[in-house]
N, C-alpha and C positions, 0 to 999 in steps of 0.2 A: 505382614504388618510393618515389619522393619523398610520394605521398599516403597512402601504407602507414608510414611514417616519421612524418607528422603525427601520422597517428588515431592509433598508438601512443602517442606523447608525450603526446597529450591524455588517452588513459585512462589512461595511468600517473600522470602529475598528478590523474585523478578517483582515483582509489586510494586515492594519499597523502593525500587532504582526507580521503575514507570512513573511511579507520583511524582517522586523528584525530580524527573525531566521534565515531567506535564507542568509542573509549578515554576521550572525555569524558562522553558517555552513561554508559556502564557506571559510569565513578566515581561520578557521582550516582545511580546506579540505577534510570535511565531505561530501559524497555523501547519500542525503537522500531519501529513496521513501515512499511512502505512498500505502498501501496494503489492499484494500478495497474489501468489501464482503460482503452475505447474511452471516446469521451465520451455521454452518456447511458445508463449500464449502472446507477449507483444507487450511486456510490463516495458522494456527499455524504448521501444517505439512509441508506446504512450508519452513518454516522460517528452522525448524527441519533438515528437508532434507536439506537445503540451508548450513548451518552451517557446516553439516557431510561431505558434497560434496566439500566443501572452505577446510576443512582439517586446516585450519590457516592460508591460503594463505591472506585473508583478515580480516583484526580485524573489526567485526560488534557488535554492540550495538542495542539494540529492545527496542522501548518502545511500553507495551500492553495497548489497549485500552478496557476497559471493563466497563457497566452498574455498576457490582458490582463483587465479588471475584477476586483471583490471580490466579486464577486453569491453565491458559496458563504461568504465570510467574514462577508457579512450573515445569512444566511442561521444560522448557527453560532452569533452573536453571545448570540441570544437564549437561551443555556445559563451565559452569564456565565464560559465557561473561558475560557483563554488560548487565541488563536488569530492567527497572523500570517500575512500575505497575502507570496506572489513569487508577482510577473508576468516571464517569463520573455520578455517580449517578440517574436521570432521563432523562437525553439528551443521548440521540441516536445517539451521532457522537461526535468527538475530534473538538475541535478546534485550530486555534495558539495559544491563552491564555495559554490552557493547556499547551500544547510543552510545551511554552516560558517557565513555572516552571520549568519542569527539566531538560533545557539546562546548566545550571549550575553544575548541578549532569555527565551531558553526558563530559563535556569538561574538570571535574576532572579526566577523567577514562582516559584520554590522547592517541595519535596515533589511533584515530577510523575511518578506511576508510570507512565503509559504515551503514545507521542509518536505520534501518525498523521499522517504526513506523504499528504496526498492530491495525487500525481502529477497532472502533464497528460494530458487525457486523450487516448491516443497507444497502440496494442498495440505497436509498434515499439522508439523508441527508449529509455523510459525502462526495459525488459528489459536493456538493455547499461550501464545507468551505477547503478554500486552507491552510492548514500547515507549509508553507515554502517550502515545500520538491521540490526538480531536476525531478522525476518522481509518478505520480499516475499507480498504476496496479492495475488492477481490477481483480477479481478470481470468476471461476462460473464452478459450477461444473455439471456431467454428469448426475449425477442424477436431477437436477434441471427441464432440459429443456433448450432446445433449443432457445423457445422464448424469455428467458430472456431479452436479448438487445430491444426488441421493447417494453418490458412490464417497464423497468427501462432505456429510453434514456440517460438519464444525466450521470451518472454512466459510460457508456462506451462511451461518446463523449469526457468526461474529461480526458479521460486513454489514457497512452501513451501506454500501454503496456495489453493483456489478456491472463491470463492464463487458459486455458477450461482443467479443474484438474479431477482427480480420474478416468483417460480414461479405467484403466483396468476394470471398471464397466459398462463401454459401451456397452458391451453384454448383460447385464441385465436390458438395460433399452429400451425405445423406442427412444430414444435423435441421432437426425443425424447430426453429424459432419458437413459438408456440410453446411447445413441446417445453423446451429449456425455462422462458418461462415461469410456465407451471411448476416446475421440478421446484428452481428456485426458489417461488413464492410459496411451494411447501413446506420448506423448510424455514424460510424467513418471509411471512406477508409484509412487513412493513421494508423489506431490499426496493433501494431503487435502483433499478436497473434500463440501461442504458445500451445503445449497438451502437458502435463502434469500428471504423475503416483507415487506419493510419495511411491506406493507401487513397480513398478515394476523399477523408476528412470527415468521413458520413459521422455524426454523433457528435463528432469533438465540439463545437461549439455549447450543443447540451453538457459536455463534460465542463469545460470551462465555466459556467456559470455556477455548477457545485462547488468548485473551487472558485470560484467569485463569492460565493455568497455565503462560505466558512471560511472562509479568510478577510471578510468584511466584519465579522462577529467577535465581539468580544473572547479571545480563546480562552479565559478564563471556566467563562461558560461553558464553552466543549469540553474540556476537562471534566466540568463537575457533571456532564451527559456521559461521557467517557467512563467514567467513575466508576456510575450507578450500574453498568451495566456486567 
């Protein structure tokens, strides 16, 4: 009981930071998602490709999440956005606390229509600790495996959104499309999901229009979607 007492305290304190990002967001009219993943699925390739594909059309800001180094913040660099590094040390997933540090830093960068915050990458626990953000995506790549979604529930019940990444590797593996899918929509029927090729571009146009068309939206709104769930 006494450790059932703690967790709760602590996610009630993540709560109360997430509203309060969500409510500074939205006044500036920041649309934020949260980009969740094992590590090696192609969350920082997404971002890469996202940026190259936007061409300037939308000002995006990243914040990376990482155990320890900047090697994705280097990596980012080279697009000239704003982009701020948490190393999270020993915890295995971001929480609002963090954010909340450097929203300050994000709202001096001024006119940012859209925030990616790229999670640790962790299928677990970063599913249980809401950030603030208007959208959760989750990323799961072809080489993984299909079963992912029945092996990690939590993870794609919370996602608004799936990207099943690196499909031009799909011939090299045993992973069936279909197959994933279904898993996924077992777990979540209303996931929209999405394949996805940062090598060949395959999808990313479908991705960008999700990000077109929540970051066209009132974020107010997504917040109080965000909220309820």
């Amino acid at each position: 009981m006494h450790d059932i007492a703690i967790n709760e305290k602590i996610m009630a304190k993540n709560s109360a930071f997430a509203e309060e990002n969500r409510s500074l967001l939205a006044k500036q009219g920041i649309w934020a998602i949260n980009l969740i993943s094992s590590p090696g699925s192609g969350k920082t390739s997404i971002i890469e490709k996202t940026i190259e594909s936007m061409g300037g059309e939308k000002k995006i800001a990243v914040i990376e999440g990482d155990i320890q180094a900047d090697l994705d913040l280097k990596r980012l660099s080279r697009f000239n956005i704003p982009v701020r590094q948490i190393n999270t040390g020993r915890s295995c997933h971001l929480d609002a606390h963090m954010v909340h540090h450097t929203l300050a830093w994000l709202l001096e960068q001024g006119n940012i229509d859209i925030l990616i915050i790229e999670n640790v990458g962790n299928m677990v626990c970063p599913a249980e600790y809401d950030l603030g953000e208007n959208m959760k995506v989750s990323v799961m790549s072809v080489t993984e495996g299909d079963d992912k979604p029945l092996k990690y529930p939590a993870m794609f019940h919370a996602s608004d959104c799936l990207l099943i990444n690196k499909t031009d590797l799909v011939s090299y593996t045993n992973f069936d499309m279909e197959r994933a899918r279904q898993n996924a929509r077992s777990i979540n029927p209303d996931l929209n999901i999405i394949e996805t090729s940062c090598t060949s571009g395959d999808g990313i146009d479908q991705w960008l229009e999700v990000l077109r068309s929540g970051s066209a939206h009132n974020p107010t709104t997504g917040a109080a979607d965000a909220a309820d769930r």
